[in-house]
C-alpha positions in Angstrom: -68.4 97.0 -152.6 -65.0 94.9 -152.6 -65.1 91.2 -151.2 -62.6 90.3 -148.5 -61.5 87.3 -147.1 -63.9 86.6 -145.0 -67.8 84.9 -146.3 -69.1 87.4 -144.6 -68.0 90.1 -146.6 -68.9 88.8 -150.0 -70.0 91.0 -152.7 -70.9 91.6 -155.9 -68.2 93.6 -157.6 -64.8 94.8 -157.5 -63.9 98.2 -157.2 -62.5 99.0 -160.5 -65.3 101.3 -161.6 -63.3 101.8 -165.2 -62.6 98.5 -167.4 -60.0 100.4 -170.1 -58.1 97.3 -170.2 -59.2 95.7 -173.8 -57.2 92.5 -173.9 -58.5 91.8 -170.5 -62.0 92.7 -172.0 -61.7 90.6 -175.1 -60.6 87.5 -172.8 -63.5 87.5 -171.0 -65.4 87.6 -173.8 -64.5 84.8 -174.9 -64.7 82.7 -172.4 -68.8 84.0 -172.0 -68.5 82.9 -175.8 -67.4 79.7 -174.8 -70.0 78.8 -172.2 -72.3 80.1 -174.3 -71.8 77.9 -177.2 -71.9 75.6 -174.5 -75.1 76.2 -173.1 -77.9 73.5 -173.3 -80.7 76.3 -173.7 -80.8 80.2 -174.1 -83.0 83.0 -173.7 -82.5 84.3 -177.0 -80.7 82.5 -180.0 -77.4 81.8 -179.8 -76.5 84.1 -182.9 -78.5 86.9 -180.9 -76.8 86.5 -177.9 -73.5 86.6 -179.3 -73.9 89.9 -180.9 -75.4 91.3 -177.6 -72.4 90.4 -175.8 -69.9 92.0 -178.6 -72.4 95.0 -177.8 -71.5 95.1 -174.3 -67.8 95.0 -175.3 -68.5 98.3 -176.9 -69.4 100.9 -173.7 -68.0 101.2 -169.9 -71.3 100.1 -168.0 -71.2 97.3 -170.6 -67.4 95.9 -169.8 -68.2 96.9 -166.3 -71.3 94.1 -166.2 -68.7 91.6 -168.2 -66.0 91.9 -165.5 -68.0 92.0 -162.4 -71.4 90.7 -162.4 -73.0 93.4 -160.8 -73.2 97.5 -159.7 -70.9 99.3 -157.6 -71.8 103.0 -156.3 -70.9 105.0 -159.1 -72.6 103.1 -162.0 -75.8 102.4 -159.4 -75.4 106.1 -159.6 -75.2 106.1 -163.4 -78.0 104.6 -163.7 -80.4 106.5 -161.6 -79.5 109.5 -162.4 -79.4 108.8 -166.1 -76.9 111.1 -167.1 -74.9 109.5 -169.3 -71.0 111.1 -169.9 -71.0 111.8 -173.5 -72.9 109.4 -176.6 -74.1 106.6 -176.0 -74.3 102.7 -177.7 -77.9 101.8 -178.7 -77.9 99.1 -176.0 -76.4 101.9 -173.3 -79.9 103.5 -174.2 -81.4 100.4 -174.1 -80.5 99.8 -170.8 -80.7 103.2 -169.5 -84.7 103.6 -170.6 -86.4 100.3 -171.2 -84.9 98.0 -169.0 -86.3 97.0 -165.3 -82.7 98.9 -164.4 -86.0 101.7 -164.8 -87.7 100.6 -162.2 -85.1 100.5 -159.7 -84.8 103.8 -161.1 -88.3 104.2 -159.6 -88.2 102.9 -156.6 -84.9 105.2 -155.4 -87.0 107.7 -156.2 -89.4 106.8 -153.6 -86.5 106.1 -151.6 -85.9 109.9 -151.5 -89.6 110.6 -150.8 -89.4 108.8 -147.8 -86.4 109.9 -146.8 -87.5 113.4 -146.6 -89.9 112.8 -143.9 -86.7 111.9 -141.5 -84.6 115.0 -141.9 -85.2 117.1 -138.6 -83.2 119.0 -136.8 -80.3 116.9 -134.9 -80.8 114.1 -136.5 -78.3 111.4 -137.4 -79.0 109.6 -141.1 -77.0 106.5 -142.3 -76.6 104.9 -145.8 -75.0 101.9 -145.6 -74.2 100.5 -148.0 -73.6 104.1 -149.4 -72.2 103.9 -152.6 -72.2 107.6 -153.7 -74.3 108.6 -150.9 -77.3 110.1 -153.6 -79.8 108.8 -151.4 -79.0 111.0 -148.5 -77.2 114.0 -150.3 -79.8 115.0 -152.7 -81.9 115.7 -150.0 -83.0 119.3 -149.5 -81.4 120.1 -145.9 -82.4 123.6 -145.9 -83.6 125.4 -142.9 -82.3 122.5 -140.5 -79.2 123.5 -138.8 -78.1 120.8 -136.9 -78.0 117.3 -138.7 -75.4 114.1 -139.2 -74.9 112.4 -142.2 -73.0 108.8 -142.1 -71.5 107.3 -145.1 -70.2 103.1 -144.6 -69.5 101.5 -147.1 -66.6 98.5 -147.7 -65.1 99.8 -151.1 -63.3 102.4 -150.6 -63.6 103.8 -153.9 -67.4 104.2 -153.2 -66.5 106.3 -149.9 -64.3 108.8 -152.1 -66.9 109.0 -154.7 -69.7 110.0 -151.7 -66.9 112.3 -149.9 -66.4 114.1 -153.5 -70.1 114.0 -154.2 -70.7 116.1 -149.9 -68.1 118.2 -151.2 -70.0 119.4 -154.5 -73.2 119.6 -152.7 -71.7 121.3 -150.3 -72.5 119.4 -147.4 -69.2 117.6 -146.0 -69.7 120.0 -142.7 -72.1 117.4 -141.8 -71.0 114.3 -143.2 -68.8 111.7 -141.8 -67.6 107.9 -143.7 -66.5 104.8 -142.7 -65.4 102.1 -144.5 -66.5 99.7 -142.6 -68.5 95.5 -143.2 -71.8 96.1 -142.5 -72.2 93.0 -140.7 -69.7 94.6 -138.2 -70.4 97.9 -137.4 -69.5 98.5 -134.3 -72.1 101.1 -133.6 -74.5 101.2 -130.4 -77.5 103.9 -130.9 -76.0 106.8 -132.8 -78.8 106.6 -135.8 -82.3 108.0 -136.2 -82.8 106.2 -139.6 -81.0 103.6 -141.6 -81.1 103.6 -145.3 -79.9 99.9 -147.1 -80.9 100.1 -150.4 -79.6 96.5 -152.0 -77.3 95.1 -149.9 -79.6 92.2 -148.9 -80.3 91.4 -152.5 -77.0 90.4 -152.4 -77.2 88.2 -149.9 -79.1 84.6 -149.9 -78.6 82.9 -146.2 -81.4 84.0 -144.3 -79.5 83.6 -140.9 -76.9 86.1 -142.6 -79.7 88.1 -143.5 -81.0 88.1 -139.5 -77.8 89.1 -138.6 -77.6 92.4 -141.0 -80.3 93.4 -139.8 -79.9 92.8 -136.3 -76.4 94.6 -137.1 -78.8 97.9 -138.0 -81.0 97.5 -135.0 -77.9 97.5 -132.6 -76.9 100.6 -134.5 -80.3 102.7 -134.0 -81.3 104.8 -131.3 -84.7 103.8 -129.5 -87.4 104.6 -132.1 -85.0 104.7 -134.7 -85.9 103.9 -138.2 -84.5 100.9 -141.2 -85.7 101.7 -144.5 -84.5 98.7 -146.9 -85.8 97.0 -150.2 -86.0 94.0 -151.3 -86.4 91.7 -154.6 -89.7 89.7 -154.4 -89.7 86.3 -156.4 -90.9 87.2 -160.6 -93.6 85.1 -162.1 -91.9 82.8 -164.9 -91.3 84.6 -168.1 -94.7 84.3 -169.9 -92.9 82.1 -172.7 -92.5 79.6 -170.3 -95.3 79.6 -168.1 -98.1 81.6 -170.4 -100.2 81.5 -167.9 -97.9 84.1 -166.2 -97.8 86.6 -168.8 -100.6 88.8 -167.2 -98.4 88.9 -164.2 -95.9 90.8 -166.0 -97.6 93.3 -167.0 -97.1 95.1 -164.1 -93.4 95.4 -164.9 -94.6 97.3 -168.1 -91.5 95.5 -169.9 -92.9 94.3 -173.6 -92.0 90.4 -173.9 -89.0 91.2 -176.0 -87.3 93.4 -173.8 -88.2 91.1 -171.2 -86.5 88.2 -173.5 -83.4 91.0 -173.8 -83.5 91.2 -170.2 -82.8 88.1 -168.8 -80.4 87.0 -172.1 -78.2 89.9 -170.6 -78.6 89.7 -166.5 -79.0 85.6 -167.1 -77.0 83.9 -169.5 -74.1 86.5 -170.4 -73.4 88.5 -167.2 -74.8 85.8 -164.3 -75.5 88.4 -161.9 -75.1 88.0 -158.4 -77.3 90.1 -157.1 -80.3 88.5 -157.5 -81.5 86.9 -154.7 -85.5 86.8 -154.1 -87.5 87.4 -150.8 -91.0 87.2 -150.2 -92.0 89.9 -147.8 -93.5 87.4 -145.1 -89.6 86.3 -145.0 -88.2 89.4 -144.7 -91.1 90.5 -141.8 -90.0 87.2 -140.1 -86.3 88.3 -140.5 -86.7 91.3 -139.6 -88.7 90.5 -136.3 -86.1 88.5 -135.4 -83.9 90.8 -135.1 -85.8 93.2 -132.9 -87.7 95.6 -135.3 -91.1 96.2 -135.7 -92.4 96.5 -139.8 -94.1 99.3 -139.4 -95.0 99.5 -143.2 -94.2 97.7 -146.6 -95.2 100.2 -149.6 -95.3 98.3 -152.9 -94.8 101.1 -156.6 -98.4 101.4 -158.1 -98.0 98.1 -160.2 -97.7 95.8 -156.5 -93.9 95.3 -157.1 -90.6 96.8 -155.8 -91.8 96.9 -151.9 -90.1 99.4 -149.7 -89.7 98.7 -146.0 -89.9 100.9 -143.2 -88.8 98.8 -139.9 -88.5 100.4 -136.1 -86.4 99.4 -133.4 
């Protein structure tokens, strides 16, 4: 989603989903270099980390991390679908199947799962933010007649992606978008479920936090459902802390791609979408803004909860 003006529309990326621009590319590059050099301590060496960056320089997910620190709706949707457009680098592959990009992979697979439950007949589903809108339109609506689907979402390009994606799934009889701050929707009782799958990760005030999700109660129907994620806090890498490295083992991510992992996300892109919750903060959060957590489902390794909230 695009930032704005205002604070409370800060996010992670900008909308220009292709980086073709290779001066612009190269500048920025150097300038990671730079800080880099500059840098009193590094995941990997400095050597290492050089020549991953020059790597990231060489495919479109790569410059798209460089420029923006951080996943709009189509490359979300790149990634969990892994269907790469064409060859790819051997760090494109490497971030495709052995990164933890695999286990967010996962758990929008149990996403869908438990959004499949929801679809009824008349019943009004939101994605917000919606990105490409996978979550809701790779759904199997078949033999349900009478359904809404909502698409908001504050970059625009991500709303024309979703709108293109109804219309090959054939679905845009049903679907609606707005592009709209999610912290101002405007919307009094029109949903049956919710779906915000990363938005809050985004976002590290927990009164702003309160207030999204008191944004999403206003915008359920009584007995309406929020189904949201969130990133609980990770044990220090076990190179660190060695004590810890049995904790990691439930992200089934080998201590090298681990070390790869947080070189990349850490000291060459900075993400800014990693912001950690522990799920008695979100529960308080949460209640605070009228829901009930009716369930928090962990994957089978205890990590990536899922939460199901009702107004």
């Amino acid at each position: 989603m695009e930032p704005t003006t205002s604070p409370a529309s800060t996010i992670s990326h900008r909308t220009s989903t292709r980086i073709s621009d290779d001066v612009a590319t190269k500048e920025l590059a150097a300038q990671i270099a730079d800080r880099l050099r500059q840098a009193e301590q590094l995941v990997l060496p400095l050597d290492e980390t050089l020549d991953i960056l020059d790597q990231l320089q060489e495919f479109e997910l790569g410059r798209f991390l460089l420029h923006n620190r951080g996943l709009n709706g189509y490359w979300t949707s790149y990634i969990f679908r892994n269907a790469p457009e064409g060859p790819v680098t051997p760090l494109e592959h490497w971030l495709l199947n052995d990164s933890l990009l695999c286990q967010a992979r996962e758990r929008y697979h149990r996403f869908k799962e438990e959004i499949a439950g929801r679809i009824t007949e008349g019943a009004a589903l939101a994605s917000i933010p919606c990105g490409v809108m996978d979550d809701l339109l790779q759904q199997d609506y078949s033999g349900v007649e009478d359904f809404r689907i909502v698409g908001i979402d504050i970059d625009e390009e991500s709303v024309a992606y979703a709108r293109e994606n109804a219309e090959q799934r054939g679905l845009s009889a049903h679907t609606e978008f707005e592009v709209r701050d999610a912290w101002k929707l405007g919307v009094d009782g029109e949903f049956d479920l919710i779906v915000s799958n990363g938005l809050n990760m985004y976002e590290s005030d927990p009164q702003r936090l309160t207030d999204l999700y008191r944004s999403f109660h206003q915008a359920l129907r009584p007995g309406g459902r929020l189904l949201l994620s969130f990133l609980t806090p990770p044990p220090p890498p076990p190179w660190v802390a060695p004590e810890h490295a049995a904790a990691w083992e439930k992200y089934d991510i080998p201590e090298a791609d681990l070390r790869r992992e947080l070189s990349i996300m850490g000291d060459i892109v900075q993400v800014t979408y990693l912001n950690f919750s522990a799920e008695d903060e979100v529960r308080a959060q949460l209640e605070a803004a009228g829901f009930t957590v009716q369930a928090v489902r962990y994957n089978a390794g205890g990590v990536l909860p899922i939460v199901t909230a009702v107004k």
